[in-house]
Backbone bond lengths (Angstrom), bond angles and torsions (degrees), N, CA, C in turn:
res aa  C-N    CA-C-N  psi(-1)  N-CA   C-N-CA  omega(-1)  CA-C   N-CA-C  phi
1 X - - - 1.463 - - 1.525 109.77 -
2 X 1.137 106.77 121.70 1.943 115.61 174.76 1.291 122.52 -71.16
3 X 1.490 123.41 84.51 1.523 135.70 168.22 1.270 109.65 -15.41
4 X 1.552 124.00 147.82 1.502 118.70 149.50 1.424 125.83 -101.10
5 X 1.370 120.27 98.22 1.518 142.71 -112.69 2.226 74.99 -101.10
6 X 1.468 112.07 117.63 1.352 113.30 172.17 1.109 121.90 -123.40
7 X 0.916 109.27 157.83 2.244 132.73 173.83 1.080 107.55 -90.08
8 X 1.454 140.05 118.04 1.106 130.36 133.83 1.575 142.65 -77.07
9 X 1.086 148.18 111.08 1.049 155.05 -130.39 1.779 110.50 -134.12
10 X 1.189 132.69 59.13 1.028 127.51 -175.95 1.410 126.32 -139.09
11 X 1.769 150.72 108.98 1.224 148.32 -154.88 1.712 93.70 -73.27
12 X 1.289 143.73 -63.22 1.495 130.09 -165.29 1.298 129.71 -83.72
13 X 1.665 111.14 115.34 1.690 117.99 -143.12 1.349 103.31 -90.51
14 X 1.377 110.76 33.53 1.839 105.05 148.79 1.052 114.20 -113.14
15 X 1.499 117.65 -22.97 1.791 118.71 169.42 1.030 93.94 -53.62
16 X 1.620 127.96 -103.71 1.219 134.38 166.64 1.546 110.29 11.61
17 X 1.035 106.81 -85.38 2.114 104.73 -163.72 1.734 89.65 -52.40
18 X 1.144 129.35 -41.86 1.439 139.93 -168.75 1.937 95.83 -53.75
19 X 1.285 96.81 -54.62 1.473 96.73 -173.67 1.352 109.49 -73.70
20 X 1.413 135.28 -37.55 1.075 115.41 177.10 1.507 122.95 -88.15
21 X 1.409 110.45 -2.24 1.796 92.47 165.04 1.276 99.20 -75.12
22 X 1.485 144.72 -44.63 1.448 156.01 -163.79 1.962 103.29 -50.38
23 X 1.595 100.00 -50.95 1.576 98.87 177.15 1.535 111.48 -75.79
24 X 1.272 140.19 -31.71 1.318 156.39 178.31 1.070 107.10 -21.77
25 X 1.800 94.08 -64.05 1.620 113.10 -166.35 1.360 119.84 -51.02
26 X 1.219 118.32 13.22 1.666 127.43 -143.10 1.333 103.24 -133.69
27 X 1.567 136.69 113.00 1.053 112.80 -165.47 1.494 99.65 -95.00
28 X 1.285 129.60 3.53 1.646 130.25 -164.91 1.392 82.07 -95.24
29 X 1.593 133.62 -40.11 1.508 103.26 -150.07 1.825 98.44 -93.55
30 X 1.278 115.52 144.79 1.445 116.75 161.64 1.547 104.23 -106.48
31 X 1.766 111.13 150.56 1.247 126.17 -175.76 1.755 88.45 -106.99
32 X 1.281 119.56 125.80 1.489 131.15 -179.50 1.398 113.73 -102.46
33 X 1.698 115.46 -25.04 1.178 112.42 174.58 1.614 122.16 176.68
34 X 0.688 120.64 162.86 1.718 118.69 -175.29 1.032 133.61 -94.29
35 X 1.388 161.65 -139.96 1.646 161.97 70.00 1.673 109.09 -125.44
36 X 1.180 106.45 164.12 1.244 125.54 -160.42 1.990 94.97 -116.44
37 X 1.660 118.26 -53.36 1.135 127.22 -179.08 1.799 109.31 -130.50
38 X 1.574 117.29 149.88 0.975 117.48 -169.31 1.807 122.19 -70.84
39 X 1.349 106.94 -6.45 1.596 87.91 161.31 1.378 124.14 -100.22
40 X 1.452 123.87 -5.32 1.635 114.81 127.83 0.902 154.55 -83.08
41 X 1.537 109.01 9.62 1.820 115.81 147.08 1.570 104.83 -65.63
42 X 1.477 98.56 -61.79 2.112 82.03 -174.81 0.840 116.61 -33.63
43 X 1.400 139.03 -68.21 1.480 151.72 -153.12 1.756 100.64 -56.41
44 X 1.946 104.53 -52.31 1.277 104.22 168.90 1.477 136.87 -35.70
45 X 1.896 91.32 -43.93 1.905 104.35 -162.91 1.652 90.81 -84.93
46 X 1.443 149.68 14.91 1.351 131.02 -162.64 1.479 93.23 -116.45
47 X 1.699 96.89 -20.02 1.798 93.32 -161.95 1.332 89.37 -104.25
48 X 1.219 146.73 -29.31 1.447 147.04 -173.86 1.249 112.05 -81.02
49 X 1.361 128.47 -54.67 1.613 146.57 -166.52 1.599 94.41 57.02
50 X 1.573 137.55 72.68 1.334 116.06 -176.61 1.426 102.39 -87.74
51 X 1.374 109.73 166.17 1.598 121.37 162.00 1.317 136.19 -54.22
52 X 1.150 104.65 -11.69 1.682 117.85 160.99 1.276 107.13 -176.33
53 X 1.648 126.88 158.66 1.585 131.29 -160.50 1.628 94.33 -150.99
54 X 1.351 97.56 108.88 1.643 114.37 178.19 1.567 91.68 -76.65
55 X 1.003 136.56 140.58 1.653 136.65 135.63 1.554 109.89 -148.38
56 X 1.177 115.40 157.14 1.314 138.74 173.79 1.354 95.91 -82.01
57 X 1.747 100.79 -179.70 1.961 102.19 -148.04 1.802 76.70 -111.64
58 X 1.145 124.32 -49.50 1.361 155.91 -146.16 1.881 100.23 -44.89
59 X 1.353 109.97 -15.50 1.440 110.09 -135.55 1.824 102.45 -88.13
60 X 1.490 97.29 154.36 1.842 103.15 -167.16 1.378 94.86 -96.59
61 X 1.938 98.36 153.05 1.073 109.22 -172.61 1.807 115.09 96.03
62 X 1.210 137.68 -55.95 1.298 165.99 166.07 1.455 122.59 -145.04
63 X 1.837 110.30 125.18 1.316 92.32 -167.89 1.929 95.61 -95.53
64 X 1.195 109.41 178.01 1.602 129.79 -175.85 1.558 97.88 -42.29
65 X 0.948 119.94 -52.25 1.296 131.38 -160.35 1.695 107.40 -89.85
66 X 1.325 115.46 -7.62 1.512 117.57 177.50 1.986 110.63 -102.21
67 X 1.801 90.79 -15.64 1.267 106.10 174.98 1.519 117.72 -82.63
68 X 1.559 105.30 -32.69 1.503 108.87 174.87 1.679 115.62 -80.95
69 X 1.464 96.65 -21.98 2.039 97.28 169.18 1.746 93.64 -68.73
70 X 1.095 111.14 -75.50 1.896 117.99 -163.81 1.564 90.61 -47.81
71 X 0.864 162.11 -17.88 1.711 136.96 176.74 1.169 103.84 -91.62
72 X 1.649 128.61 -45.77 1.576 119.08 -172.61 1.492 98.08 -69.37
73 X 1.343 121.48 -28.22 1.890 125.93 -178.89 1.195 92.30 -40.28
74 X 1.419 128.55 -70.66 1.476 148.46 -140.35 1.363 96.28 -89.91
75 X 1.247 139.53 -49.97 1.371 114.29 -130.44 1.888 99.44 -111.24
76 X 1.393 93.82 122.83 1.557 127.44 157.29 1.495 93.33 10.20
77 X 1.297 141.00 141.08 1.421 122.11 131.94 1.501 139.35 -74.06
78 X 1.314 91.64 -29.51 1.667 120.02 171.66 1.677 96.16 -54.75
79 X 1.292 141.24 -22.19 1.091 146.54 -163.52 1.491 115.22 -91.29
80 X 1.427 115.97 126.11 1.540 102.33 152.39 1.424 144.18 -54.23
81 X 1.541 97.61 109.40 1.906 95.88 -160.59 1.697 115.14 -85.01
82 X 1.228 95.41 162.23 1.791 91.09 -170.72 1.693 105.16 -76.48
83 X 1.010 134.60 162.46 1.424 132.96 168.06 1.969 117.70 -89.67
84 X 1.176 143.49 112.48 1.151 123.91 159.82 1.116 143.41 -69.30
85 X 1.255 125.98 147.41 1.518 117.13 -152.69 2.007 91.07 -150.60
86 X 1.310 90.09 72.72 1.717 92.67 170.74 1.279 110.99 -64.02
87 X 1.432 110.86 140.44 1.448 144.51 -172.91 1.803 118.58 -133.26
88 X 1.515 104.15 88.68 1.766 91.06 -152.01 1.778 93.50 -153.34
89 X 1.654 105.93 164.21 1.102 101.07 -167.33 1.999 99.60 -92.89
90 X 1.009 109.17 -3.21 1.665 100.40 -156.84 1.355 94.36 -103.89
91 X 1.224 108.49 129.56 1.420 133.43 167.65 1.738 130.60 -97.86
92 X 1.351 112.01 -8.03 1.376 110.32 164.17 1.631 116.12 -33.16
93 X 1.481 106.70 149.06 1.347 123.97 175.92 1.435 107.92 -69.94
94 X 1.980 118.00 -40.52 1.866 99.35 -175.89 1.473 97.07 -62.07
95 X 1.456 116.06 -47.60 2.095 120.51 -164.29 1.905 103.99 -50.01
96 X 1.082 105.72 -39.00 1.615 97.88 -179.93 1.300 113.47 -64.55
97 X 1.506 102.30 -60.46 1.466 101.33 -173.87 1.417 136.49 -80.91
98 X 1.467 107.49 0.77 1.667 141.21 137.08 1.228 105.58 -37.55
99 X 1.637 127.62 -88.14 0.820 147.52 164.98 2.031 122.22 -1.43
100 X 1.188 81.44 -76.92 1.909 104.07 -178.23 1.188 93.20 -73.86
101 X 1.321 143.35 -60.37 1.433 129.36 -175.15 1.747 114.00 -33.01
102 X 1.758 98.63 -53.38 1.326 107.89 173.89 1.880 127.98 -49.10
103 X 1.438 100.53 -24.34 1.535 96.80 -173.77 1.097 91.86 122.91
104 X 1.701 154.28 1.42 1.408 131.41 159.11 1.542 118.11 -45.57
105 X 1.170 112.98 134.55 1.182 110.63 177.97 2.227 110.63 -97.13
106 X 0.859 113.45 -60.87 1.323 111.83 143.53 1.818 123.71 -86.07
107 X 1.769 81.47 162.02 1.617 87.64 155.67 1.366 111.83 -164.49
108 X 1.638 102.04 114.20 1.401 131.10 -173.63 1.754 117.59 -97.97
109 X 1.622 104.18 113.65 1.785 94.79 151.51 1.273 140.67 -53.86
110 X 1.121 115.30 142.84 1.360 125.55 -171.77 1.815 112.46 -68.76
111 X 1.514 123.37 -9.23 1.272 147.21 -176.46 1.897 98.59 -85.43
112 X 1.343 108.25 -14.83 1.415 114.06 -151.64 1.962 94.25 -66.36
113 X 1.432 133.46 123.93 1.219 135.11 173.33 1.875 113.12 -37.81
114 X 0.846 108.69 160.01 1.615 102.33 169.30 1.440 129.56 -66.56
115 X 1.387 99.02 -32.13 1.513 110.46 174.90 1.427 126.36 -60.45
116 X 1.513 86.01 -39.45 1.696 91.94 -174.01 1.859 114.44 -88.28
117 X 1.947 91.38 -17.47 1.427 79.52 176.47 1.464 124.63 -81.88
118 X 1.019 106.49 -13.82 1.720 112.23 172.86 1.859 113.67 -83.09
119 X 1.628 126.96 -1.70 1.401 136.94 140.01 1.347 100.84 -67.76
120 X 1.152 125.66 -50.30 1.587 106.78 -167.73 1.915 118.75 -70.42
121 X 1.138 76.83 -29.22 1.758 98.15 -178.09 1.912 102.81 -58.52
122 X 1.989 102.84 -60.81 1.287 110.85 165.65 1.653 112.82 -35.90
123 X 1.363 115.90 -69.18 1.179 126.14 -164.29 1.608 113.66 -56.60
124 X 0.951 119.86 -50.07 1.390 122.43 160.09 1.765 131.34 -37.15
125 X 1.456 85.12 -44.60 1.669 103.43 161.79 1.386 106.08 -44.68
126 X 1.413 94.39 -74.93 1.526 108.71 -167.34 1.699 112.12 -40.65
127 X 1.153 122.15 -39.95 1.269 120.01 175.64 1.819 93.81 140.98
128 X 1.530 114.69 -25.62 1.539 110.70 -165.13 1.893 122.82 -70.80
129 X 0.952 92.34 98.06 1.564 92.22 178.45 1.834 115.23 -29.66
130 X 1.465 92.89 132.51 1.719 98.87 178.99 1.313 126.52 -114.11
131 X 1.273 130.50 99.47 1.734 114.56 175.23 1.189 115.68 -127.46
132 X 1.098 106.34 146.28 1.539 131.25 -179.47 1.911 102.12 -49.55
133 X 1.269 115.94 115.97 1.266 120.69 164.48 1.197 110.31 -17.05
134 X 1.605 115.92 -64.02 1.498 131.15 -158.80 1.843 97.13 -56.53
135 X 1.212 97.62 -37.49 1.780 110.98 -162.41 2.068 93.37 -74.68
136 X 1.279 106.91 -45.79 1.087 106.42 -173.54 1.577 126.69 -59.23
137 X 1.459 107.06 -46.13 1.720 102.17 156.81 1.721 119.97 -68.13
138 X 1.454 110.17 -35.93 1.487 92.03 -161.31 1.976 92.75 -60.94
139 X 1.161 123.85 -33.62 1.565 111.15 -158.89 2.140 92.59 -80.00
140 X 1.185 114.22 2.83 1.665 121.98 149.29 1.397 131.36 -61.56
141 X 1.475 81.88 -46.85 1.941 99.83 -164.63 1.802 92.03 -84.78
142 X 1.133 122.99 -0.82 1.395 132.56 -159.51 1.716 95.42 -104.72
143 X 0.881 90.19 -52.25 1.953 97.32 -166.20 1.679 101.70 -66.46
144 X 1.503 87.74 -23.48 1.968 94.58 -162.11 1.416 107.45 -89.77
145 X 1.507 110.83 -23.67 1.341 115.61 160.24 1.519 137.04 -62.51
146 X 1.615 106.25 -45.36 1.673 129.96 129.19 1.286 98.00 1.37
147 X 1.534 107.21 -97.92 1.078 129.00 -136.18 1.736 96.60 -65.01
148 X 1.262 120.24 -88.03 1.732 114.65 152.92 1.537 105.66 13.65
149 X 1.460 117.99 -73.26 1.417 88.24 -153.91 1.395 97.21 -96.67
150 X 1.776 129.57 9.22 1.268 103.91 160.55 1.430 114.58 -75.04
151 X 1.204 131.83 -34.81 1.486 127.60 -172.44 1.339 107.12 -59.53
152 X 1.351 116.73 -55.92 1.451 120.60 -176.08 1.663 113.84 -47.42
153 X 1.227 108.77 -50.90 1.748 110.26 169.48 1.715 117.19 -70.35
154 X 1.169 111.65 9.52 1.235 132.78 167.76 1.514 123.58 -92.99
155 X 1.458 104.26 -27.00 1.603 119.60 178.02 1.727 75.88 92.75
156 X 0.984 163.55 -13.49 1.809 137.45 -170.31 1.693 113.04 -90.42
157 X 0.992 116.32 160.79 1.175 114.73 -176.92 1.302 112.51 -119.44
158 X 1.919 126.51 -21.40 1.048 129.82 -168.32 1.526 111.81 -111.31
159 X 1.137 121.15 135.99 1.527 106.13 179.22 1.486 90.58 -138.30
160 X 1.816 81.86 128.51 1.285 119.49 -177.54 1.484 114.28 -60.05
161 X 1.493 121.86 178.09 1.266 118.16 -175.25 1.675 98.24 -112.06
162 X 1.315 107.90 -176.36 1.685 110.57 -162.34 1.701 95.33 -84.45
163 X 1.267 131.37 101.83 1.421 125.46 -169.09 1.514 108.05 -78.13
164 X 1.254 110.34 -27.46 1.671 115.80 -175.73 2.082 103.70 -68.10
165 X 1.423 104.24 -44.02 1.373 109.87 165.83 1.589 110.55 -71.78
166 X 1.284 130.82 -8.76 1.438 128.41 -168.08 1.525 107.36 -81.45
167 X 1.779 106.18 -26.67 0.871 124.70 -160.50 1.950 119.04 -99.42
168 X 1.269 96.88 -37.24 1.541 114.71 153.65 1.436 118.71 -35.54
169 X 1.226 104.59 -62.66 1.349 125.34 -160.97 1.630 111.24 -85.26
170 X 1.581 112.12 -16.48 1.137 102.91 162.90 1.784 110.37 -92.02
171 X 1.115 126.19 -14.95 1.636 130.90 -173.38 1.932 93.78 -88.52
172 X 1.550 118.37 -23.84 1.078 99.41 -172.81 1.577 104.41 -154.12
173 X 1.724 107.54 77.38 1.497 120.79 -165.71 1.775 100.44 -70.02
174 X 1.346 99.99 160.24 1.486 112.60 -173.67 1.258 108.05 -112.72
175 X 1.493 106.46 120.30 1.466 136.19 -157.37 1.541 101.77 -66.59
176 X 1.444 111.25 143.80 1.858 118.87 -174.77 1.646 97.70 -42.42
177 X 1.388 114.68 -41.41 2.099 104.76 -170.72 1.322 84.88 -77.78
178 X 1.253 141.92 -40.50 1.470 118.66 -163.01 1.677 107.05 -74.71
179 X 0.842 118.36 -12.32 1.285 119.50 -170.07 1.768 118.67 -103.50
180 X 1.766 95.54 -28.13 1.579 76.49 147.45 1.051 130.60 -136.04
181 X 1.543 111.83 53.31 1.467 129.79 141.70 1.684 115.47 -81.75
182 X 1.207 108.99 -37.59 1.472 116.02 175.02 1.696 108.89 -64.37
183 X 1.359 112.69 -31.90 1.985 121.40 165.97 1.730 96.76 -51.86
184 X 1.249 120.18 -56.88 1.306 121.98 -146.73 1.862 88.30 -71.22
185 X 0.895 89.30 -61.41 2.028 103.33 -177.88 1.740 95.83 -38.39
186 X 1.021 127.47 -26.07 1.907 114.84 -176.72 1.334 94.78 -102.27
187 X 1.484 122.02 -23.35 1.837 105.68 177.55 1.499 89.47 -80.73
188 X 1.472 144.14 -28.73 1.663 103.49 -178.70 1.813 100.97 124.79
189 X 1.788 108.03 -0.16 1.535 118.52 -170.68 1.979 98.38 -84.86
190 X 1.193 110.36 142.22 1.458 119.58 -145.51 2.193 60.59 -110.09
191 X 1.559 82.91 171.93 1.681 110.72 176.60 2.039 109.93 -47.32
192 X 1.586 103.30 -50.67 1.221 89.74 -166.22 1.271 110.68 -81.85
193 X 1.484 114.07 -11.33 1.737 119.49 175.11 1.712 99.24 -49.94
194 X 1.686 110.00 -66.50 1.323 106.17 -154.24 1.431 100.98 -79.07
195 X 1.121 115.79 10.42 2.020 106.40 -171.32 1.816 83.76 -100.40
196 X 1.067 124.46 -52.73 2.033 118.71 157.35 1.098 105.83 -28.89
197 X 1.298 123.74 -92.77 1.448 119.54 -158.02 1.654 127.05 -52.07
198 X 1.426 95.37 -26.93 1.320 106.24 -177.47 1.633 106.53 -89.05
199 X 1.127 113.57 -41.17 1.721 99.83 172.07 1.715 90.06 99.43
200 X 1.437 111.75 40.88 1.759 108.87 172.00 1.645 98.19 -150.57
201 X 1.494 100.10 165.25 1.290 83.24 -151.59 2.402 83.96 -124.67
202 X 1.987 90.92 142.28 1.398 131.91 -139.08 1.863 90.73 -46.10
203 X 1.290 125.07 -0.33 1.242 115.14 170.71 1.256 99.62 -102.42
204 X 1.348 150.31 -15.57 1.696 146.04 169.56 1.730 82.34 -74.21
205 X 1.182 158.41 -101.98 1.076 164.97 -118.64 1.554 94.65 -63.35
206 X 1.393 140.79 -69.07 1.627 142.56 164.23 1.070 93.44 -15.93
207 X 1.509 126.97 -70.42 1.609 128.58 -153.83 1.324 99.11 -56.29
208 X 1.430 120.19 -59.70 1.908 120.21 170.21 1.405 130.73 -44.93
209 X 0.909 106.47 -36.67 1.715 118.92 169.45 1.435 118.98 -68.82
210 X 1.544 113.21 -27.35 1.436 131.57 -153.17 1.369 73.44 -91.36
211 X 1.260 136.87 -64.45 1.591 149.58 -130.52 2.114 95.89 -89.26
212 X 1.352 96.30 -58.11 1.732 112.56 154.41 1.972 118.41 -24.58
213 X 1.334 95.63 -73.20 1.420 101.77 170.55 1.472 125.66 -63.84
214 X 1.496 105.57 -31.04 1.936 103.89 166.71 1.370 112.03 -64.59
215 X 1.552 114.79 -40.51 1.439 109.97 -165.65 1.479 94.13 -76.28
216 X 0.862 123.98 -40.12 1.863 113.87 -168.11 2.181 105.15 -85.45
217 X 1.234 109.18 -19.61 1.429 98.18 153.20 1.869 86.81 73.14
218 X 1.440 85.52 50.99 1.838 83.54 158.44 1.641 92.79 -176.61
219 X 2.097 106.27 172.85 1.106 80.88 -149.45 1.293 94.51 -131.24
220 X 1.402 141.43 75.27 1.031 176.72 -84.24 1.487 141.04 88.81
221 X 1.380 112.23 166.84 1.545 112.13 170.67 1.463 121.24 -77.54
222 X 1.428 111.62 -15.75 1.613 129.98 -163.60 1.828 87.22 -83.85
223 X 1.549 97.50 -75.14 1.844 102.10 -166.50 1.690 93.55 -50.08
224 X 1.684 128.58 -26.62 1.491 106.88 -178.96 1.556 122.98 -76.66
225 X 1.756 109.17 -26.23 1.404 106.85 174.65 1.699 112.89 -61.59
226 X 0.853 96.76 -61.71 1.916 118.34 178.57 2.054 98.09 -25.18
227 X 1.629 82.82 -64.23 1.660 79.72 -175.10 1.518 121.73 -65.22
228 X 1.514 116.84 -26.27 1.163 112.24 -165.75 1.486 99.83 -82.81
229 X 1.267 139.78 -6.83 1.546 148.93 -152.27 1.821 91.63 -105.85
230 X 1.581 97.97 -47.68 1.650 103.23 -171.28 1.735 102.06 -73.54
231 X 0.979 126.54 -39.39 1.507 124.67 -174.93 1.632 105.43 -74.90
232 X 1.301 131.54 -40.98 1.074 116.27 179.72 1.463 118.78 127.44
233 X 2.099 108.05 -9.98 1.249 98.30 -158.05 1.939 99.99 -86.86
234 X 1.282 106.00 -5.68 1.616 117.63 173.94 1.008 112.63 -109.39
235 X 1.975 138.29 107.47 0.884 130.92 168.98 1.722 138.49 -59.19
């Protein structure tokens, strides 16, 4: 069985020890290596290449986000790249969307239970983008604010809805399971969460997500929460 070989990336050594008894427990995940500050994580992620690299943004020396520019700077494309999987206390709208611009692939609170953080960790593996509910509206309330003050500097007051998506979605409505698998996808539930709850098993759920992301005409789980929150069909 193929480990999911990780980085830890974090300056305060009770998170850290915190995180690695939490991954331990796990016999799939291996811990490959540590850092304390972000210019020995780089050095770490060039010589390790792990399968995914938790770090916080916060970190001295290089911040999280200067670590995720300097590795995609550097690293090979021809190469298997590590995945990021921020783990951090700050929730501002510029730090998120800083963040993802950079190449985060998730972005997880530090409040996040243990259970779920080692799904997000999985999920990330997998390739599926992860965000924190909380993360998932504020970068909503963000776009919608956008939008607000573009109309308003427009002289308009009303902003219309996406009619080209209005129209999708009526030629190709999203079925009661697709729809609340797409619920679970904006609370932050990784593949094997909703293939549990639902009682189907994590290759029927791909196929839904796969089918999820055509109908909504974007190409992720992230651009699908966002939209499904902005349209209305997820409260």
């Amino acid at each position: 069985m193929h480990k999911i070989r990780i980085a830890l990336i974090e300056d305060h050594d009770l998170t850290r020890l915190g995180l690695r008894l939490i991954f331990q427990q796990y016999p799939e995940i291996e811990i490959v290596g540590e850092a304390a500050d972000g210019v020995v994580g780089a050095t770490l992620l060039k010589t390790m290449n792990p399968d995914v690299t938790v770090l916080d943004l916060g970190l001295p020396g290089m911040s999280g986000i200067e670590v995720i520019n300097h590795y995609k700077r550097s690293c090979d494309a021809a190469t298997t790249q590590t995945k990021f999987m921020v783990l951090t206390l700050q929730e501002e709208a510029q730090t998120v969307l800083a963040a993802i611009a950079a190449g985060a692939d998730s972005y997880c609170l530090k409040n996040l239970p243990g259970e779920q953080l080692v799904e997000a960790l999985q999920s990330t593996y997998e390739g599926d983008n992860w965000l924190d509910p909380t993360i998932t509206r504020l970068i909503l309330d963000q776009q919608r604010s956008a939008a607000i003050s573009a109309a308003s500097k427009a002289g308009q007051v009303n902003i219309t809805a996406d009619e080209t998506q209005q129209a999708i979605l009526a030629s190709y409505p999203l079925t009661r399971r697709e729809l609340e698998i797409l619920t679970m996808i904006v609370e932050g539930s990784s593949n094997a969460r909703i293939a549990e709850t639902c009682y189907i098993t994590i290759g029927t759920v791909k196929t839904h997500v796969r089918n999820i992301l055509n109908k909504l005409s974007v190409d992720d789980r992230t651009q699908a929460a966002v939209r499904a929150l902005r349209s209305g069909l997820v409260a």
